[in-house]
BALUMVEX-129178 format. One record per residue (C-alpha): residue number from 0; y, x, z. Coordinates in Angstrom, 2 decimals. Layout:
% residues N
<node><k>NUM</k><v>Y</v><u>X</u><w>Z</w></node>
...
END
This chain:
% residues 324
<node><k>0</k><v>-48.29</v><u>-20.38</u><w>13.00</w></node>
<node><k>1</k><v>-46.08</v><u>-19.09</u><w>15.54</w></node>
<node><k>2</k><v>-46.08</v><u>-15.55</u><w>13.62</w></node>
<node><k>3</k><v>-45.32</v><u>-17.73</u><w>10.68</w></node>
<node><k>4</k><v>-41.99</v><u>-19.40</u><w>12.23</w></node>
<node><k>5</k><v>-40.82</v><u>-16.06</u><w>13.08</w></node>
<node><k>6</k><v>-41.01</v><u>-14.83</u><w>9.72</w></node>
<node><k>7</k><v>-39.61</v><u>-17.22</u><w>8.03</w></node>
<node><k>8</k><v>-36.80</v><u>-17.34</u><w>10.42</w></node>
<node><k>9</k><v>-36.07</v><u>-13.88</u><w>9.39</w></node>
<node><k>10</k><v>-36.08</v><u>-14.73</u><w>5.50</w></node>
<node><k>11</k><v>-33.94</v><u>-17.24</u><w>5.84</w></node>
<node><k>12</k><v>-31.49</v><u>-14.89</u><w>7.98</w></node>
<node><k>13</k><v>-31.12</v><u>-12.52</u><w>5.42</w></node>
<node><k>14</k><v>-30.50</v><u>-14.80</u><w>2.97</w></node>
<node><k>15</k><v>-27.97</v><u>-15.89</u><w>4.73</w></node>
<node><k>16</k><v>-26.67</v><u>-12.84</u><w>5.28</w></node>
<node><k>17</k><v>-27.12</v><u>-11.85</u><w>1.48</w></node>
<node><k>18</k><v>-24.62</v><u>-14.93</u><w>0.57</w></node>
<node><k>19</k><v>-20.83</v><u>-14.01</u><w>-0.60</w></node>
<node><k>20</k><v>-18.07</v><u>-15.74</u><w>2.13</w></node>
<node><k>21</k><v>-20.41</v><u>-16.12</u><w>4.58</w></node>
<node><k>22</k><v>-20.91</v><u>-13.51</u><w>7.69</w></node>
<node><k>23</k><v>-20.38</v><u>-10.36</u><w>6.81</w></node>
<node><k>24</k><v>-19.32</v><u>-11.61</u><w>3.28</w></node>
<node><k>25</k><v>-16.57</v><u>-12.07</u><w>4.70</w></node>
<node><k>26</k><v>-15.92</v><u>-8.87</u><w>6.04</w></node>
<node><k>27</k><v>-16.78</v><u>-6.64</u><w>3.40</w></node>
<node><k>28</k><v>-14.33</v><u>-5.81</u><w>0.89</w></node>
<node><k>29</k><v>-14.28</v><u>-5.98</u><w>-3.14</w></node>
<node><k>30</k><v>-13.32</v><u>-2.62</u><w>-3.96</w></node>
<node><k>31</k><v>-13.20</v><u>-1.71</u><w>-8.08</w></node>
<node><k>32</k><v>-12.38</v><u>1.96</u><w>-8.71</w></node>
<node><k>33</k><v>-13.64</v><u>2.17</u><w>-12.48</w></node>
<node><k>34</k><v>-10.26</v><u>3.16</u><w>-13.94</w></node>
<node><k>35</k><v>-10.62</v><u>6.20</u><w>-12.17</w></node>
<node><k>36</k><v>-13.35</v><u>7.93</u><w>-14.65</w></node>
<node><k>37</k><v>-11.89</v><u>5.93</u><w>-17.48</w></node>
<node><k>38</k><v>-8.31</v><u>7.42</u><w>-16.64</w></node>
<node><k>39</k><v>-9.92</v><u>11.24</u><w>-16.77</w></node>
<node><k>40</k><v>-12.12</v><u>10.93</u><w>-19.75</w></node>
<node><k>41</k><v>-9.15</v><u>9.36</u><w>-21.48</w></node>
<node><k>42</k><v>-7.34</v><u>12.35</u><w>-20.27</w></node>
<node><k>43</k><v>-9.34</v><u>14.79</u><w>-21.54</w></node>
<node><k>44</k><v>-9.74</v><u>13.97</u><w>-25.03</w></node>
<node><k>45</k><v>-5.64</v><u>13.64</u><w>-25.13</w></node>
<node><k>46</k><v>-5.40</v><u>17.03</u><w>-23.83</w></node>
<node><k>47</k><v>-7.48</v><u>18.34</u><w>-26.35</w></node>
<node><k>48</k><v>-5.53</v><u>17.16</u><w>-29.20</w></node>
<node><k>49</k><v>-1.77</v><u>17.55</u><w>-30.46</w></node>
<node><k>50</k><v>-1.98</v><u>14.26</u><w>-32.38</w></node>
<node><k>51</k><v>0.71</v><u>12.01</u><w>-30.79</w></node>
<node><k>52</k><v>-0.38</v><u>8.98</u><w>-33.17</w></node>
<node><k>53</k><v>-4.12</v><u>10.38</u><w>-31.79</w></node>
<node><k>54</k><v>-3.23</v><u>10.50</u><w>-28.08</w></node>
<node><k>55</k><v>-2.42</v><u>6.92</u><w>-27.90</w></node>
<node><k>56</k><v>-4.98</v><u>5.52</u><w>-29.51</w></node>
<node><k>57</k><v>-7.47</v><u>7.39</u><w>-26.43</w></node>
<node><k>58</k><v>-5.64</v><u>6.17</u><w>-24.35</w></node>
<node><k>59</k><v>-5.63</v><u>2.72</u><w>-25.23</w></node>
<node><k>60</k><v>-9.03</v><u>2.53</u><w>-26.32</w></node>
<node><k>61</k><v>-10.00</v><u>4.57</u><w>-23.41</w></node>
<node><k>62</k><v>-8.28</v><u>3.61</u><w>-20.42</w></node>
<node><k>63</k><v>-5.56</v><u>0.84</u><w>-21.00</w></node>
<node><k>64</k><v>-7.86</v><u>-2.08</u><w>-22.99</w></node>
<node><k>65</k><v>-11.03</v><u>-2.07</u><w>-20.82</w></node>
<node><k>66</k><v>-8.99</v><u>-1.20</u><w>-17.86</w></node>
<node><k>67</k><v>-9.73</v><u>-3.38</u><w>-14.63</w></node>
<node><k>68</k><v>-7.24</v><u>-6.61</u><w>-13.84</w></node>
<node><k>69</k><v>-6.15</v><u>-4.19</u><w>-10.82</w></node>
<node><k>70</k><v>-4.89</v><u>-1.84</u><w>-13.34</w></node>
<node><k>71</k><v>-3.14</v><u>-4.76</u><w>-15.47</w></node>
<node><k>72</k><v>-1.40</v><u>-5.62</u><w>-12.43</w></node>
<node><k>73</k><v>-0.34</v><u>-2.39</u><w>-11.39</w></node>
<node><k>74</k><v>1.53</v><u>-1.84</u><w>-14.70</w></node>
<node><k>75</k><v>3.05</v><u>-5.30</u><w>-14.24</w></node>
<node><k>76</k><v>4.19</v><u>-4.32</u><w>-10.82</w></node>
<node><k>77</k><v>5.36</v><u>-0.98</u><w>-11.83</w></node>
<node><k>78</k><v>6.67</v><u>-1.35</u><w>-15.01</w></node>
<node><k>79</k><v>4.15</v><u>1.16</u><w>-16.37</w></node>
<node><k>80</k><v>3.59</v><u>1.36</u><w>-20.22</w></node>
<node><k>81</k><v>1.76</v><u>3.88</u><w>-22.13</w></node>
<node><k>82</k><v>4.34</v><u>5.74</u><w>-23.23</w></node>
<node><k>83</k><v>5.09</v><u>6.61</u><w>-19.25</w></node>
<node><k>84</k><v>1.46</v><u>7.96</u><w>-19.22</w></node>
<node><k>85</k><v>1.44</v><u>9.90</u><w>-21.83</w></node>
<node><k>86</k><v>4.96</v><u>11.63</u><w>-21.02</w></node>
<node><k>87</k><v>3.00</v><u>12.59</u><w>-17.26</w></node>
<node><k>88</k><v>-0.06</v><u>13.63</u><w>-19.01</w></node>
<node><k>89</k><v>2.22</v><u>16.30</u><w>-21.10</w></node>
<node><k>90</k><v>4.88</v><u>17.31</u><w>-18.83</w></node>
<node><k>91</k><v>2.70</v><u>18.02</u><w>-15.94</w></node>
<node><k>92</k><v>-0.84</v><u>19.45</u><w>-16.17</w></node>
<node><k>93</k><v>-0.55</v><u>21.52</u><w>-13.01</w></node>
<node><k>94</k><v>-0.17</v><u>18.14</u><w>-11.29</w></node>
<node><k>95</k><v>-3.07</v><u>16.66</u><w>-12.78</w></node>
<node><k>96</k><v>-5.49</v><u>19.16</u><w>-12.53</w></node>
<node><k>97</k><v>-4.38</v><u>19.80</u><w>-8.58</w></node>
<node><k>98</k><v>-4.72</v><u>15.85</u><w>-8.12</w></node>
<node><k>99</k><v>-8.28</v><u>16.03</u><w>-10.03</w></node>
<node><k>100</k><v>-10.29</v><u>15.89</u><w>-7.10</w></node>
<node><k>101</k><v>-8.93</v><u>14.14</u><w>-4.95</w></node>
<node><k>102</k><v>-8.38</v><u>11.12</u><w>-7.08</w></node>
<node><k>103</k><v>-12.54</v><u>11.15</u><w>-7.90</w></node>
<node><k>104</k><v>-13.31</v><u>11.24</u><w>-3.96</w></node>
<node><k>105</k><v>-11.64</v><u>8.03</u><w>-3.26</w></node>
<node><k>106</k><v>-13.95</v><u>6.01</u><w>-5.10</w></node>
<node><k>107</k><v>-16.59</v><u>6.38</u><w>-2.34</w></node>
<node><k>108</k><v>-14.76</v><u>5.49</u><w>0.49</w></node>
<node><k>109</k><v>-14.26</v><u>1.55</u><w>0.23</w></node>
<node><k>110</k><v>-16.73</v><u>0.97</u><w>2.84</w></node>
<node><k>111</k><v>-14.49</v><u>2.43</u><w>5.11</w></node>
<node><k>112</k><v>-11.88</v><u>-0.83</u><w>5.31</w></node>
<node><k>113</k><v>-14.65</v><u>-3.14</u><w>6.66</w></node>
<node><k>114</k><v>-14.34</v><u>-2.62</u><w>10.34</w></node>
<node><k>115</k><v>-10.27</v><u>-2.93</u><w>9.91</w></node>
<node><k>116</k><v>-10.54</v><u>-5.86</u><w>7.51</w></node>
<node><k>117</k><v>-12.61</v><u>-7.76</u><w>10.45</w></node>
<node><k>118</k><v>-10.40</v><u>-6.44</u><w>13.19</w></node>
<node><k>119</k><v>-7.77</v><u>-8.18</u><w>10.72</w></node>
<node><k>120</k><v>-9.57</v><u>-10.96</u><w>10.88</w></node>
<node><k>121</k><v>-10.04</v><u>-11.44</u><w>14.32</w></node>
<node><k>122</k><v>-6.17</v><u>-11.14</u><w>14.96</w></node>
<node><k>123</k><v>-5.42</v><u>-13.35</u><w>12.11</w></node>
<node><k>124</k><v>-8.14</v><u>-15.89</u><w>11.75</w></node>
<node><k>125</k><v>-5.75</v><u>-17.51</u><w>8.62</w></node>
<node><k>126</k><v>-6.67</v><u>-14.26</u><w>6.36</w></node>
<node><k>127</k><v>-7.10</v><u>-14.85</u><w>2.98</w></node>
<node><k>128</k><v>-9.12</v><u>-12.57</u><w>1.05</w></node>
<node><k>129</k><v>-8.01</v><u>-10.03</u><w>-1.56</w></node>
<node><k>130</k><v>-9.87</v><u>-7.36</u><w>-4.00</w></node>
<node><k>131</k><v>-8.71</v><u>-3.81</u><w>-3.30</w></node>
<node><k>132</k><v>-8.36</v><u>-1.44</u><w>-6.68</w></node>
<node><k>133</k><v>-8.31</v><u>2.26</u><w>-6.87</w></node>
<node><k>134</k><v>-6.76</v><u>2.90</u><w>-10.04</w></node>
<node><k>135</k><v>-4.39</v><u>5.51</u><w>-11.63</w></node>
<node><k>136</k><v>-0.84</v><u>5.00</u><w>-12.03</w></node>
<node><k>137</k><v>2.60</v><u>6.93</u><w>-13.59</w></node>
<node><k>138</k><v>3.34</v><u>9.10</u><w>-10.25</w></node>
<node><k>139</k><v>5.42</v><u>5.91</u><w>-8.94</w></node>
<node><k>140</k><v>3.61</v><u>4.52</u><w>-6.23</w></node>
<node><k>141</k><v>0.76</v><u>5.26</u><w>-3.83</w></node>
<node><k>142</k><v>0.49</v><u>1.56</u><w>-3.04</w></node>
<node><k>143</k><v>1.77</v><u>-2.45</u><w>-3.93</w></node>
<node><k>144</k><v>0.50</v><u>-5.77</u><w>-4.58</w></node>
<node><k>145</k><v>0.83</v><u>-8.54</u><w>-6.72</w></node>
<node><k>146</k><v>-0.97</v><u>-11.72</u><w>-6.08</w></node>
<node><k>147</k><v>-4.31</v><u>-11.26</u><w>-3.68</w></node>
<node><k>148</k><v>-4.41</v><u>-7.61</u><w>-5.38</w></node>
<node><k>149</k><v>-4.44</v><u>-4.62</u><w>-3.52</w></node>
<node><k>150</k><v>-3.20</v><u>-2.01</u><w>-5.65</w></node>
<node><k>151</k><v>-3.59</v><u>1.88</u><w>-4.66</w></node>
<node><k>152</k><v>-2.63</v><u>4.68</u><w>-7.02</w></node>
<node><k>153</k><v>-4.64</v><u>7.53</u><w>-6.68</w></node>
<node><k>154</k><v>-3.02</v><u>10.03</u><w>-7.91</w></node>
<node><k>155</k><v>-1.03</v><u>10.03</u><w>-5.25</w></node>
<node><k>156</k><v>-3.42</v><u>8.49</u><w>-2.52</w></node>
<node><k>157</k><v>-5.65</v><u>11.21</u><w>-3.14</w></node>
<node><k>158</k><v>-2.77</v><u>13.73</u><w>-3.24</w></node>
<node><k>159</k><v>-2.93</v><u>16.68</u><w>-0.15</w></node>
<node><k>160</k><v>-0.75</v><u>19.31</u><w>0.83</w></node>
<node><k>161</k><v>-2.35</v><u>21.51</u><w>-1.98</w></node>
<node><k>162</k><v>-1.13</v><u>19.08</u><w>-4.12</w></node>
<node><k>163</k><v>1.04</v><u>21.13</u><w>-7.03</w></node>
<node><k>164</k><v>4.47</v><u>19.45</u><w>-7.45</w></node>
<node><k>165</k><v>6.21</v><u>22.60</u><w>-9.41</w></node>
<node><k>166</k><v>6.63</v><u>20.65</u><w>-12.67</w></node>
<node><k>167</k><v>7.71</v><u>17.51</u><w>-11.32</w></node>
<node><k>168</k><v>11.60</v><u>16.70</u><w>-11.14</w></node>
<node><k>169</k><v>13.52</v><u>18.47</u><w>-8.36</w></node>
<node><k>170</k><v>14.33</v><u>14.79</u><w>-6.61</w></node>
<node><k>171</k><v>10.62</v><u>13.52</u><w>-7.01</w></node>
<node><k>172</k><v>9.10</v><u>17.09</u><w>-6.29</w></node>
<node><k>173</k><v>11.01</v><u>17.25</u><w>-2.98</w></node>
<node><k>174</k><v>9.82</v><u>13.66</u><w>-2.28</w></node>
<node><k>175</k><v>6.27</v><u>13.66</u><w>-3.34</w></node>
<node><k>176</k><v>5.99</v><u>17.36</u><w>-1.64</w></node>
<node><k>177</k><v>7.08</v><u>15.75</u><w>1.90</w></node>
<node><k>178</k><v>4.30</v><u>12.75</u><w>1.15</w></node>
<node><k>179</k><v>1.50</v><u>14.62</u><w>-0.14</w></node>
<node><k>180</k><v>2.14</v><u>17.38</u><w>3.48</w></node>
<node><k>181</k><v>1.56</v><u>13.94</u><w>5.28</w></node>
<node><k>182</k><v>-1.80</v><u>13.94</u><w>4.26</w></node>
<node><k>183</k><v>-2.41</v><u>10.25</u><w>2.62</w></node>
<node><k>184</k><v>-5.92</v><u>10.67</u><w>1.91</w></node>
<node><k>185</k><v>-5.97</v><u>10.58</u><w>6.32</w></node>
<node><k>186</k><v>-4.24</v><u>7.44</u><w>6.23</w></node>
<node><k>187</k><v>-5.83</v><u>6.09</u><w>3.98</w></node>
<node><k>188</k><v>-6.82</v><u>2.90</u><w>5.56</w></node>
<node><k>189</k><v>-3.63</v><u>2.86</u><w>7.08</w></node>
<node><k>190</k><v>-2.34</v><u>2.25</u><w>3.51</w></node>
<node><k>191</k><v>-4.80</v><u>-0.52</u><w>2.35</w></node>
<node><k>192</k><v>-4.19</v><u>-2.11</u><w>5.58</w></node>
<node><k>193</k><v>-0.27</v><u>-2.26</u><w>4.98</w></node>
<node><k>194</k><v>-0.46</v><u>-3.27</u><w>1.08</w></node>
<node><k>195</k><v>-3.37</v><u>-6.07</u><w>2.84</w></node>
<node><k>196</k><v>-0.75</v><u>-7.23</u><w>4.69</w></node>
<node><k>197</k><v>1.40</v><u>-7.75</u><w>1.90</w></node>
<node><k>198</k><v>-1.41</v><u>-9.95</u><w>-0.30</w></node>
<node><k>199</k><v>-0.55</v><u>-12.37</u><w>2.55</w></node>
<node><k>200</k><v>3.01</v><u>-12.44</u><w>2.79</w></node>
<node><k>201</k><v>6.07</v><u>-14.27</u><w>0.86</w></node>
<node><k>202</k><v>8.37</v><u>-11.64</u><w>-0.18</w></node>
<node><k>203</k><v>10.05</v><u>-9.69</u><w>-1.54</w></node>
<node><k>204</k><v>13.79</v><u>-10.50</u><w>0.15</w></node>
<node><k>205</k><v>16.90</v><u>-11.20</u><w>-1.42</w></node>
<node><k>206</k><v>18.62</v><u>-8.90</u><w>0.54</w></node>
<node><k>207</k><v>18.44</v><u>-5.50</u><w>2.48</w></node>
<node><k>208</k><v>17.39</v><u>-7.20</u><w>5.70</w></node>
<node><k>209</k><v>14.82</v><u>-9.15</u><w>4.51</w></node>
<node><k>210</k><v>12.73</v><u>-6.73</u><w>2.50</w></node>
<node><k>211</k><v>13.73</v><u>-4.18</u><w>5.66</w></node>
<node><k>212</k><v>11.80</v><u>-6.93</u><w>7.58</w></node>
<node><k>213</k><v>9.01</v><u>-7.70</u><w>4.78</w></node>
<node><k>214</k><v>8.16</v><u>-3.61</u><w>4.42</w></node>
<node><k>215</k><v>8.44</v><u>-3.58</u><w>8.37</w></node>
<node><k>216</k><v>6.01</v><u>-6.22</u><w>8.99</w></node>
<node><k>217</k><v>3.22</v><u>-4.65</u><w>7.21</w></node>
<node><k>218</k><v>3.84</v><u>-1.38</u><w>8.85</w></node>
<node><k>219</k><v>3.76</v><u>-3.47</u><w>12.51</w></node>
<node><k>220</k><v>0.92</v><u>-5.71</u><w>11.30</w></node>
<node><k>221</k><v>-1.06</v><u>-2.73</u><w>9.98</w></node>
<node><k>222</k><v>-0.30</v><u>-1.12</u><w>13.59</w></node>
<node><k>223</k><v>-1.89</v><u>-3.95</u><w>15.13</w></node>
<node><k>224</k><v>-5.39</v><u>-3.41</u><w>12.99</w></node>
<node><k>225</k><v>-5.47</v><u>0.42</u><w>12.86</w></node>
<node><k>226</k><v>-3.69</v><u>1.88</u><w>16.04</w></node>
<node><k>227</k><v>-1.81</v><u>4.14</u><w>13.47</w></node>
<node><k>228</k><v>1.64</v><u>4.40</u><w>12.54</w></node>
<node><k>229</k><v>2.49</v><u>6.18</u><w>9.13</w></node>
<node><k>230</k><v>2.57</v><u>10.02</u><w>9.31</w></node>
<node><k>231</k><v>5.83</v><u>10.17</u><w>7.65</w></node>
<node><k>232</k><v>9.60</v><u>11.19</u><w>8.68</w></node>
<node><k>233</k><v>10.53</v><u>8.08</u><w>9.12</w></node>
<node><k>234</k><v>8.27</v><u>6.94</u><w>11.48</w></node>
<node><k>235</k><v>9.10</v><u>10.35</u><w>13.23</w></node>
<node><k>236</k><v>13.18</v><u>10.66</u><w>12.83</w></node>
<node><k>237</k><v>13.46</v><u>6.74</u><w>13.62</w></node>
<node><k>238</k><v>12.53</v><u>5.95</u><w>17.50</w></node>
<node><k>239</k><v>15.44</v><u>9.19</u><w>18.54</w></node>
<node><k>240</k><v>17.79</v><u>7.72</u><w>16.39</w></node>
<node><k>241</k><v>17.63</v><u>4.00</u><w>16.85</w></node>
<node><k>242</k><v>20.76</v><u>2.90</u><w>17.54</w></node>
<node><k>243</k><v>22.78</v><u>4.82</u><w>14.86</w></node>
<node><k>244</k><v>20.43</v><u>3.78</u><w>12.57</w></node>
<node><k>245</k><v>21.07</v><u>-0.02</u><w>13.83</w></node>
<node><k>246</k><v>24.83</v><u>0.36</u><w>13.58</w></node>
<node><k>247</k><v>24.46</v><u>1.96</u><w>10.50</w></node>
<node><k>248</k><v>22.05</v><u>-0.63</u><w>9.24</w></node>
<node><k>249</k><v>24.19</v><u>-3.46</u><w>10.35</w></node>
<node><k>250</k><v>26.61</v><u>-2.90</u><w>8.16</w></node>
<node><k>251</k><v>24.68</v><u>-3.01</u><w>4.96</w></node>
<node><k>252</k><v>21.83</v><u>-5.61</u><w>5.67</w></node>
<node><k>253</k><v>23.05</v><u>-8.30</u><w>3.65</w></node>
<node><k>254</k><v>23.53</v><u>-6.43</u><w>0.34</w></node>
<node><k>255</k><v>21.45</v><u>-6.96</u><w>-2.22</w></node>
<node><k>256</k><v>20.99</v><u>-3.11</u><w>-2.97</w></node>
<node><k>257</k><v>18.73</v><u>-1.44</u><w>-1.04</w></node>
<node><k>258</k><v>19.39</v><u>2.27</u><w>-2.13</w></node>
<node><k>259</k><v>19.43</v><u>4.72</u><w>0.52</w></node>
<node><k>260</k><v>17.22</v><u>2.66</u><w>2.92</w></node>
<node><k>261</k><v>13.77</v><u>1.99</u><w>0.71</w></node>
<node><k>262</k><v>11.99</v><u>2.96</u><w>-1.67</w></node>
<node><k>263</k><v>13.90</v><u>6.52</u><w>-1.53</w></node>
<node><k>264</k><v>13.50</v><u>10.57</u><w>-1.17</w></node>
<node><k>265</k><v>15.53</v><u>12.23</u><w>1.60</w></node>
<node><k>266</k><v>18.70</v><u>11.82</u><w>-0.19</w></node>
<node><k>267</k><v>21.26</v><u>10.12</u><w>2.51</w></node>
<node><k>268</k><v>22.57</v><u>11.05</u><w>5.37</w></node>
<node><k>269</k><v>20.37</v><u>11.68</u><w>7.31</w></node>
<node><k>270</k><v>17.60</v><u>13.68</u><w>4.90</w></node>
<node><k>271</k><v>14.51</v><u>11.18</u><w>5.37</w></node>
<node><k>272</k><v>13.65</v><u>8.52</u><w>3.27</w></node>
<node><k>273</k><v>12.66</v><u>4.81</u><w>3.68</w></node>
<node><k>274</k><v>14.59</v><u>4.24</u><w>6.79</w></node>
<node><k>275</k><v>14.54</v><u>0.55</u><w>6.03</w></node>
<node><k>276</k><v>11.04</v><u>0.67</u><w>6.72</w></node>
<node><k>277</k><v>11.78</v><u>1.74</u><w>10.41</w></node>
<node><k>278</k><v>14.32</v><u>-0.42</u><w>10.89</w></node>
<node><k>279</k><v>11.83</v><u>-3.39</u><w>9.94</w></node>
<node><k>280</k><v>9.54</v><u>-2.16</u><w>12.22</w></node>
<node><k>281</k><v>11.50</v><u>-2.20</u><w>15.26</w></node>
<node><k>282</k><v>12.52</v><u>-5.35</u><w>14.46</w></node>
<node><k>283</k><v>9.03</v><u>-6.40</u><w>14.54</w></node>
<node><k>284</k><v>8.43</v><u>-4.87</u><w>17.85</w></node>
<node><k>285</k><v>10.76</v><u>-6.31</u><w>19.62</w></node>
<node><k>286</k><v>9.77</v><u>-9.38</u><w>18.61</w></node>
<node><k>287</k><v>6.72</v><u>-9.27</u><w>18.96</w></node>
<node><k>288</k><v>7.17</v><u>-7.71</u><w>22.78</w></node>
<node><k>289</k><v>9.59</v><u>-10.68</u><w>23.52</w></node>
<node><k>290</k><v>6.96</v><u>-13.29</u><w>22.70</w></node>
<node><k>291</k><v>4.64</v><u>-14.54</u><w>25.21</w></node>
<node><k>292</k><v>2.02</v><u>-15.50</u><w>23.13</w></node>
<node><k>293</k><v>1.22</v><u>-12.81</u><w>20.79</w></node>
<node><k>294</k><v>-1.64</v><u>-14.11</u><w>18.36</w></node>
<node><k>295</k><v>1.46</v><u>-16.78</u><w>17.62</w></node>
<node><k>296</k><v>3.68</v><u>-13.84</u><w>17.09</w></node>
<node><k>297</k><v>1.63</v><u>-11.94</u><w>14.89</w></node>
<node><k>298</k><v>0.96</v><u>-15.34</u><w>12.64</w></node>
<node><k>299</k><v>4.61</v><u>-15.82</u><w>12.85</w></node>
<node><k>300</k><v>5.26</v><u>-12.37</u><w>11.58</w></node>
<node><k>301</k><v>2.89</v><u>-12.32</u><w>9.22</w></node>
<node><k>302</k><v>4.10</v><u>-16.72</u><w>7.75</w></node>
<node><k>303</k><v>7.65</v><u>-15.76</u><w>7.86</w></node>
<node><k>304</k><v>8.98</v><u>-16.21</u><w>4.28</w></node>
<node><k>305</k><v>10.78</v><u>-13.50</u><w>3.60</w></node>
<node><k>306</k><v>12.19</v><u>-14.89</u><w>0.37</w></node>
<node><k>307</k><v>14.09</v><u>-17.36</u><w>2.61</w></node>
<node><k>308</k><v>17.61</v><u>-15.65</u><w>3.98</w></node>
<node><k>309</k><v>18.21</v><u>-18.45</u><w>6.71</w></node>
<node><k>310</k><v>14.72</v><u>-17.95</u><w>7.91</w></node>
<node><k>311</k><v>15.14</v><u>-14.12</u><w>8.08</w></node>
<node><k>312</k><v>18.36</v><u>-14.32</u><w>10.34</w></node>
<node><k>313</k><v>16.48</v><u>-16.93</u><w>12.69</w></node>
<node><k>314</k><v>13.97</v><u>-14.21</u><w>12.90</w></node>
<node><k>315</k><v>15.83</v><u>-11.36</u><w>13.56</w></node>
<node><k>316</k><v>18.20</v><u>-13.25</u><w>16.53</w></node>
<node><k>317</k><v>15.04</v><u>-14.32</u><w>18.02</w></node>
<node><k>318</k><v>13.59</v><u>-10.28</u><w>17.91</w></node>
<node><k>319</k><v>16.75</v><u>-9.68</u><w>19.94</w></node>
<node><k>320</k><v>17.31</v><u>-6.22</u><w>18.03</w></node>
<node><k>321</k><v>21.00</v><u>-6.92</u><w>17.95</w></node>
<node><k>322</k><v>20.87</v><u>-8.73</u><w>21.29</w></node>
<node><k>323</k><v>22.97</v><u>-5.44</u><w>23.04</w></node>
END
């Protein structure tokens, strides 16, 4: 009997255990990467043909219709369309075929978030869940959200340093070059960590500031999880040159444009991009060192609505980043 107990003690354990949202349900990510194979076989058929009419119906049929909601939402976010695929499928097959590879060896690594998803967890028992997708995207982003969506392009997630760039515009080639030498595919947890971060913020901000702050949290937040930083030049040129950057900054955090802080190549200045981010960061540091209880500061970082202008300013006097 007693052999009995103990056996069925186990059955029910597993069961238990098999459950979605409970355990490790919890901690184990929904990762969908099926656009990636749909994206290349649509690919290769248009290649194959000079039809124009012909290469959008393949990809429609192919890759755009049965496409995953992650991909829906990454054109949404993006502003992709098919004509924006096509035009990267024809203007730059050296990037393609470099990219190949790389692009088909991310769809095995989604098992990889779990321990940083429950480390996220554990700092931020509030976490809502959200399905990661690996899907393929116009050369415009390596990462975003939209809703609880994580949304990671892989063309340029799974980009390297052997990456070929020679067809792309001078402006993107020189800005793509300096990402793809940073080694994404590395980080790559890094990255679903930060756009993670996003699925549970309010954002973006109305202003330079606030979207400084909203980009800067998830790089903190993400810090928090991973014990990484982004390998890129702003995360190197920033911390030497904090307090030009801050004067600098000052001057242009309430305008709605945010051109030459985020979401740019090295083309200011100082020759790195996304400065903003950095700037957001630091903000979140010294907050975040300031506070004496930090699980509240983290929730507080991560709750802020960045949408809110009045709440942002509250925030940043209380960082004391300005406070000298």
């Amino acid at each position: 009997m007693r052999y009995l107990h103990l056996l069925a003690a186990l059955l029910i354990g597993l069961m238990i255990l098999a459950l979605p949202g409970l355990v490790r349900g919890d901690e184990t990510p929904e990762v969908e990467s099926s656009d990636i194979n749909r994206f290349w076989a649509a690919h290769d058929r248009i290649v194959a043909t000079q039809d124009d009419a012909e290469r959008r119906r393949i990809l429609e049929e192919v890759f755009l219709a049965p496409g995953t909601p992650g991909l829906k939402a990454f054109m949404q976010a993006k502003g992709y369309d098919a004509t924006c695929y096509l035009d990267a499928i024809r203007r730059y097959p050296k990037f393609w075929a470099s990219v190949r590879a790389g692009t088909l060896a991310l769809k095995g690594r989604g098992g990889e978030f779990v321990p940083d998803i429950a480390r996220f967890r554990a700092l931020y028992p509030a976490l809502r869940p959200a399905r990661i997708y690996f899907t393929i995207g116009c050369l415009r982003s390596g990462g975003t959200t939209l809703d609880d969506k994580v949304l990671i392009g892989a063309e340029l997630a799974g980009g390297d340093p052997h990456t070929d760039v020679s067809e792309l515009p001078e402006r993107m080639s020189r800005a793509l070059g300096g990402y793809f030498r940073s080694e994404p595919g590395k980080q790559l947890v890094l990255l679903n960590m930060h756009e993670y971060v996003h699925t549970q913020q309010r954002g973006p901000g109305p202003h330079l500031l606030a979207q400084a702050m909203y980009e800067g949290a998830a790089d903190f937040v993400a810090e928090r999880i991973t014990g990484q930083v982004p390998a890129l030049p702003y995360m190197d040129y920033g911390p030497s040159n904090e307090a030009a950057l801050k004067r600098e900054f000052r001057t242009r955090m309430h305008d709605p444009d945010w051109s030459g802080w985020l979401y740019n190549g090295p083309d200011n200045a100082h020759g790195v991009g996304d400065l903003g981010y950095y700037i957001g960061y630091a903000i979140m540091r010294d907050y975040y060192r300031r506070a004496p209880d930090k699980s509240r500061a983290l929730a507080e970082i991560i709750e802020l609505d960045y949408r809110d202008g009045a709440a942002v300013e509250a925030f940043l006097e209380r960082s004391g980043f300005y406070a000298d």
